[in-house]
Backbone as ProteinMPNN parsed JSONL, in Angstrom:
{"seq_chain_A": "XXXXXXXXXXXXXXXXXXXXXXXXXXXXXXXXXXXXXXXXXXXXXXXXXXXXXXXXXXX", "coords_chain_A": {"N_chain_A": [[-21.79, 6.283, -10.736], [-20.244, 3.46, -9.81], [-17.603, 1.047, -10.327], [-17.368, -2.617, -10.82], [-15.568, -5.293, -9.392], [-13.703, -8.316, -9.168], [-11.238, -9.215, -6.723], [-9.274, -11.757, -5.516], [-11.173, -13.389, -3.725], [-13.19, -11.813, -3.544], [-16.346, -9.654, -4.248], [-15.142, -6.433, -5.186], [-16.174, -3.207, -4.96], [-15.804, -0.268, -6.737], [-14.555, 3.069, -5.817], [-14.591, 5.204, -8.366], [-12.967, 7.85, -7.975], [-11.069, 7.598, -6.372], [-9.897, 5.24, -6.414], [-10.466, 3.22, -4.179], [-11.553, 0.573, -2.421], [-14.696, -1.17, -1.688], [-16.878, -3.426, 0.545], [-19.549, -3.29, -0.194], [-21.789, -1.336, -2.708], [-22.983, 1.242, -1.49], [-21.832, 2.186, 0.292], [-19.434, 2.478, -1.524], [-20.388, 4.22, -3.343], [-21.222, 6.393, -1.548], [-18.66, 7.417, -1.083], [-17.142, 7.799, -3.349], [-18.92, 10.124, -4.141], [-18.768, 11.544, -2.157], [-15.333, 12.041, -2.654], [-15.49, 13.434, -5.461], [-17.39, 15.46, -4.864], [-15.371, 17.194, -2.797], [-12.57, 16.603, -3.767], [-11.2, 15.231, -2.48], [-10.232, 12.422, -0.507], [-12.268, 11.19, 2.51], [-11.44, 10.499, 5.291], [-13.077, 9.144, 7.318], [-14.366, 7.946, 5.739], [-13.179, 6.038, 3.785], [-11.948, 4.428, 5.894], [-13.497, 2.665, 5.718], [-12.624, 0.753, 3.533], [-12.041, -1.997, 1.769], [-10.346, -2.362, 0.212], [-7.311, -0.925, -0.79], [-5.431, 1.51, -2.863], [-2.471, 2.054, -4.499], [-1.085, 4.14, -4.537], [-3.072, 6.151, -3.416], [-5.299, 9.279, -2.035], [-6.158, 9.65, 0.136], [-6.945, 11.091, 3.289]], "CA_chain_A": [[-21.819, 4.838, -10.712], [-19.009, 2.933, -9.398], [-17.38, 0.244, -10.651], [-16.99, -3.612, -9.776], [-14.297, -5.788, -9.451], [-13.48, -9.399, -8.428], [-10.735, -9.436, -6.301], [-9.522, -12.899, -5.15], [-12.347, -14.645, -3.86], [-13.973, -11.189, -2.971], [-16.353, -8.578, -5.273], [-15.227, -5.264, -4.19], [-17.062, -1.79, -5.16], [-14.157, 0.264, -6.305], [-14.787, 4.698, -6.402], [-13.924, 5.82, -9.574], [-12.251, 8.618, -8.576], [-9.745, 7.485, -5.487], [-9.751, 3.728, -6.047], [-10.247, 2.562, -3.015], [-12.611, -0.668, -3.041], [-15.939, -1.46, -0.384], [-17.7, -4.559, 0.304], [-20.78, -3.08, -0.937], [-22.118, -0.494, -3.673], [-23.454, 1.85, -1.332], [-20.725, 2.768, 0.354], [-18.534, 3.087, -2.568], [-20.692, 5.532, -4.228], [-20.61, 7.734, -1.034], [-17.181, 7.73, -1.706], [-17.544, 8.942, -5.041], [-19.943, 11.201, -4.235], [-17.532, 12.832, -1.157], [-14.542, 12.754, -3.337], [-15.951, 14.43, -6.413], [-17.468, 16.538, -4.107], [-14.443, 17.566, -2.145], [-11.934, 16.308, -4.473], [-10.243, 14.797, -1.398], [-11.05, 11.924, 0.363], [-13.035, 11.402, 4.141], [-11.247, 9.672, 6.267], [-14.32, 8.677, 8.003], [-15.742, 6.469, 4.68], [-11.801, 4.824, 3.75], [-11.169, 3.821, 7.2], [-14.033, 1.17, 5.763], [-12.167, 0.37, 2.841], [-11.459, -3.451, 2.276], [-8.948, -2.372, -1.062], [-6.498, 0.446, -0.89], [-4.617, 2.005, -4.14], [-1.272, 2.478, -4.202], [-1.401, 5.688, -4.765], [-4.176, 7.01, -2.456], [-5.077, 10.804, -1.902], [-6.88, 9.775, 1.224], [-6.605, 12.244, 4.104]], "C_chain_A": [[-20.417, 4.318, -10.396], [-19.317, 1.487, -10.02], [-16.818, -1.163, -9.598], [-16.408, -4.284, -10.605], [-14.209, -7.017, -8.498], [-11.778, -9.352, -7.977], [-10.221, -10.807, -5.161], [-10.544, -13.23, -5.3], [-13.465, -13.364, -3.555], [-14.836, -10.189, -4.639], [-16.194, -7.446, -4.266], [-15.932, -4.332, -5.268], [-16.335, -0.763, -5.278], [-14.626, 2.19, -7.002], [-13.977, 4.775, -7.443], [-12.957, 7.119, -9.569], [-10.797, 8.181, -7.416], [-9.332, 6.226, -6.079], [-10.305, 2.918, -5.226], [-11.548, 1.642, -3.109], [-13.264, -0.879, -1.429], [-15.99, -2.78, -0.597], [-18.81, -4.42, -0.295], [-21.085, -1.561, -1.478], [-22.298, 0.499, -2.908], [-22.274, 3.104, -0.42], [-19.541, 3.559, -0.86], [-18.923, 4.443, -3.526], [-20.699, 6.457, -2.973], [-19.019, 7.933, -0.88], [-16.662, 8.505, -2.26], [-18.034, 9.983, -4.977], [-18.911, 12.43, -3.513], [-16.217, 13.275, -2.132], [-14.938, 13.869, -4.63], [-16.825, 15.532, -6.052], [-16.093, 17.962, -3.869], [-12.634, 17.55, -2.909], [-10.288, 16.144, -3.544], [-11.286, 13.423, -0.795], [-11.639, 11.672, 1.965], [-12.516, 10.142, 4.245], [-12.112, 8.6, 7.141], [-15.039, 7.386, 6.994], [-14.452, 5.755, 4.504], [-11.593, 4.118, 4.497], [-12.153, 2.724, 6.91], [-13.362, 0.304, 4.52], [-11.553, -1.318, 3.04], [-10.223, -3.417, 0.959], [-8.465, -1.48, -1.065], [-5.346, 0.323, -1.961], [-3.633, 1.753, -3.336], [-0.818, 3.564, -3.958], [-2.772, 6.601, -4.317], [-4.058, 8.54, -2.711], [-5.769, 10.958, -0.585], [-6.293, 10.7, 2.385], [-6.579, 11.67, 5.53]], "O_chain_A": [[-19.465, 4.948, -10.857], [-20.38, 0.897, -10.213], [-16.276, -1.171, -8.493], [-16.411, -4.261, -11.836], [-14.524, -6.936, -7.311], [-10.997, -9.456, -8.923], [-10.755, -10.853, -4.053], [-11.102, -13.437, -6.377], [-14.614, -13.737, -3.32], [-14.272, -10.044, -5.724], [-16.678, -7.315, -3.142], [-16.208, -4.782, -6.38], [-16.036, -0.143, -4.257], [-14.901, 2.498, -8.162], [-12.79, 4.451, -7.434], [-12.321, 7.513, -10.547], [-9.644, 8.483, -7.726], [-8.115, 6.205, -6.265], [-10.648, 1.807, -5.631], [-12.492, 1.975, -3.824], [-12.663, -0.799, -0.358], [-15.435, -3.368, -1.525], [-19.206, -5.36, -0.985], [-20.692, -0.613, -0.797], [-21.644, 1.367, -3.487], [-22.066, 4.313, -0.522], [-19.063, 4.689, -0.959], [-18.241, 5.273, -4.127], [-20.122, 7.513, -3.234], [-18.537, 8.968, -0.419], [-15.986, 9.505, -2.02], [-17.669, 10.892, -5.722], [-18.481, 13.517, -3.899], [-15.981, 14.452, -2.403], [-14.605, 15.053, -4.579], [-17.011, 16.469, -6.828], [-15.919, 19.054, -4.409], [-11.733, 18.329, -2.6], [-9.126, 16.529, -3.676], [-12.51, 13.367, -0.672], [-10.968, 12.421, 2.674], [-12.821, 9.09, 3.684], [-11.77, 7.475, 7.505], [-15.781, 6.433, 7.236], [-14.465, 4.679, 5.103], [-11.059, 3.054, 4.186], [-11.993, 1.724, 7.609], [-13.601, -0.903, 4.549], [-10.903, -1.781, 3.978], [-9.377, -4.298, 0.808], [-9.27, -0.643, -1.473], [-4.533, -0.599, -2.022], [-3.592, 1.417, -2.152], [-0.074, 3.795, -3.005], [-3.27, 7.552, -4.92], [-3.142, 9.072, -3.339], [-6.003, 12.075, -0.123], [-5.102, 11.006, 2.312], [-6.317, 12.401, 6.486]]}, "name": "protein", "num_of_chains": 1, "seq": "XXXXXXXXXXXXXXXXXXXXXXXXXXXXXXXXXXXXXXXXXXXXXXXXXXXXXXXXXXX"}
């Protein structure tokens, strides 16, 4: 399950294990799912990211 979060005026969808925040739930849990998979993240799902950590581990 991923967690949500109002940012400004936006809700983002934020993976529990990178950070990194979606526009919508479904994304964010394949996120979740790839990192705690891989225990790295896919380039391919961040590059949709609308919130990026500070501290990323993205690849």
């Amino acid at each position: 399950m991923v967690s949500q979060r109002i940012i400004g005026d936006h809700t983002v969808y934020l993976c529990d294990e990178c950070g990194f925040g979606y526009s919508n739930p479904e994304t964010a849990q394949e996120c979740q799912d790839y990192c705690s998979t891989h225990n790295a993240c896919s380039f391919e799902i961040t590059v949709n990211a609308i919130y990026r950590p500070q501290n990323s581990r993205a690849v």
